[in-house]
C-alpha positions as CSV (number, residue, x, y, z in Angstrom):
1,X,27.3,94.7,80.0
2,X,24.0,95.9,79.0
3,X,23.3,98.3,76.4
4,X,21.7,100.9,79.0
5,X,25.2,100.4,81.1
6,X,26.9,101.4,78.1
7,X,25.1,104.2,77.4
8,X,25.7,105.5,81.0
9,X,29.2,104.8,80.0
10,X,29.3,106.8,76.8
11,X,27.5,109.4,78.5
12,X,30.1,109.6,81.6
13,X,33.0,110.1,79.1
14,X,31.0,112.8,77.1
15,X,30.6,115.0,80.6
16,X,32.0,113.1,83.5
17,X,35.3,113.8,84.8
18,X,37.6,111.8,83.2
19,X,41.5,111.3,83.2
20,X,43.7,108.6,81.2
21,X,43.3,105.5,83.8
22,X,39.7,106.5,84.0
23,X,38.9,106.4,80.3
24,X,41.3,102.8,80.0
25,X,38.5,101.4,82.4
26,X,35.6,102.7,80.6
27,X,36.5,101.7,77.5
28,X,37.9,98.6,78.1
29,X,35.4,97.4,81.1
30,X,32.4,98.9,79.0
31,X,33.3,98.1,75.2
32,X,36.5,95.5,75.2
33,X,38.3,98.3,73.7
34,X,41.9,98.7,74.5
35,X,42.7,102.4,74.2
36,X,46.2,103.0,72.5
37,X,46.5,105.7,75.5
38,X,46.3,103.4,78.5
39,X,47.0,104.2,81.7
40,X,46.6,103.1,85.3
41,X,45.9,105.5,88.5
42,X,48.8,107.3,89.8
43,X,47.6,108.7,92.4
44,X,44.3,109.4,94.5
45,X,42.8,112.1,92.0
46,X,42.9,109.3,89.3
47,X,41.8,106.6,91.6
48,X,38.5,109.2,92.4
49,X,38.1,109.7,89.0
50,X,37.7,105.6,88.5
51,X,35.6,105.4,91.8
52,X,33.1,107.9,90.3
53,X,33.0,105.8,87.1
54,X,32.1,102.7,88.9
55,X,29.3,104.4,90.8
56,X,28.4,105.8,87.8
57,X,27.9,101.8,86.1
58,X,28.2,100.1,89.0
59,X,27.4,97.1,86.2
60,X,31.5,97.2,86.0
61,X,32.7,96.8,89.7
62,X,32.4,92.7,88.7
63,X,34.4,93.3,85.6
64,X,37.1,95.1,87.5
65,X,39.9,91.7,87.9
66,X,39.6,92.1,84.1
67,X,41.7,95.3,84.6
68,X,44.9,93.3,85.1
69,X,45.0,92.6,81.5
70,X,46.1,96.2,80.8
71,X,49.4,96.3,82.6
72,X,51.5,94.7,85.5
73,X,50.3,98.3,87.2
74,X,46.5,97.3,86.6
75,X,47.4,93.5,87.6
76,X,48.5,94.9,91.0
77,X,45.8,97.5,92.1
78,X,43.2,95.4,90.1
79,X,44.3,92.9,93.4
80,X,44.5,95.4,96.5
81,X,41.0,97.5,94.8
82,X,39.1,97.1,97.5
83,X,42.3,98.1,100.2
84,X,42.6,101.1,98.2
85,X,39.1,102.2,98.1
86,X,38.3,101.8,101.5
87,X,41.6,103.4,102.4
88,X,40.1,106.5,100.0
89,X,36.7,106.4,101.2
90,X,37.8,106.9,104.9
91,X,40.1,109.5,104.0
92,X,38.9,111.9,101.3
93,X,35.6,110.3,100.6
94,X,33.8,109.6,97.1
95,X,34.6,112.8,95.8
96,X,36.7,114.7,97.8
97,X,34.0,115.0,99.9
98,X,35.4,114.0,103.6
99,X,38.8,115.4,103.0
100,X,41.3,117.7,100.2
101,X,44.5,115.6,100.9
102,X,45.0,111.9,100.9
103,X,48.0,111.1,102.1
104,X,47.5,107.5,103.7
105,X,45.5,106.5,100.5
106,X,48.7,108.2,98.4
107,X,51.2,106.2,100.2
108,X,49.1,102.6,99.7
109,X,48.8,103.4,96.1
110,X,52.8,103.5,96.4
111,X,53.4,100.6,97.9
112,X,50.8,98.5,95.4
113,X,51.7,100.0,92.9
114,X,55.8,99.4,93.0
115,X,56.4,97.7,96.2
116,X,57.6,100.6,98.2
């Protein structure tokens, strides 16, 4: 990534909103750093959060498969991103801004996430 992506980067986890699976991706998409606090998207507030960061550096969406190297969690959402994103998008919206509840994008998450 380029040193102006970065910054935007560094500047999204000094004021963005930003949870645990959020910051793994930042740090690890954006500097190769693997935080001892890693975590993966539970549910669609997290997965927001990550969408946000991407629009944010869009520089990172390509980097994204690189996600799987985290966890066996990562591995399988890294794989169904873009069924989960569009599944969010038409729901809630980037940003909650369609919809406050995000049921259909809760229960995919589920289902990549551990095959329920």
């Amino acid at each position: 990534m380029t040193t102006a992506a970065q910054q935007r980067v560094i500047e999204w986890l000094a004021n963005g909103k930003t949870g645990v699976s959020s910051k793994t991706m930042a740090f690890y998409l954006g500097f190769d750093v693997r935080p001892d606090d890693c975590g993966h998207p539970h549910d669609p507030a997290d997965f927001n959060r990550c969408l946000i960061l991407l629009e944010t550096v869009p520089e990172m969406r390509p980097h994204l498969p690189r996600m799987a190297e985290i966890s066996p969690y990562w591995a399988r959402l890294a794989a169904r991103w873009d069924d989960v994103e569009k599944c969010f998008r038409e729901e809630a919206g980037l940003g909650w801004a369609k919809s406050q509840e995000a049921y259909a994008t809760c229960k995919l998450m589920k289902e990549v996430l551990h095959g329920s």
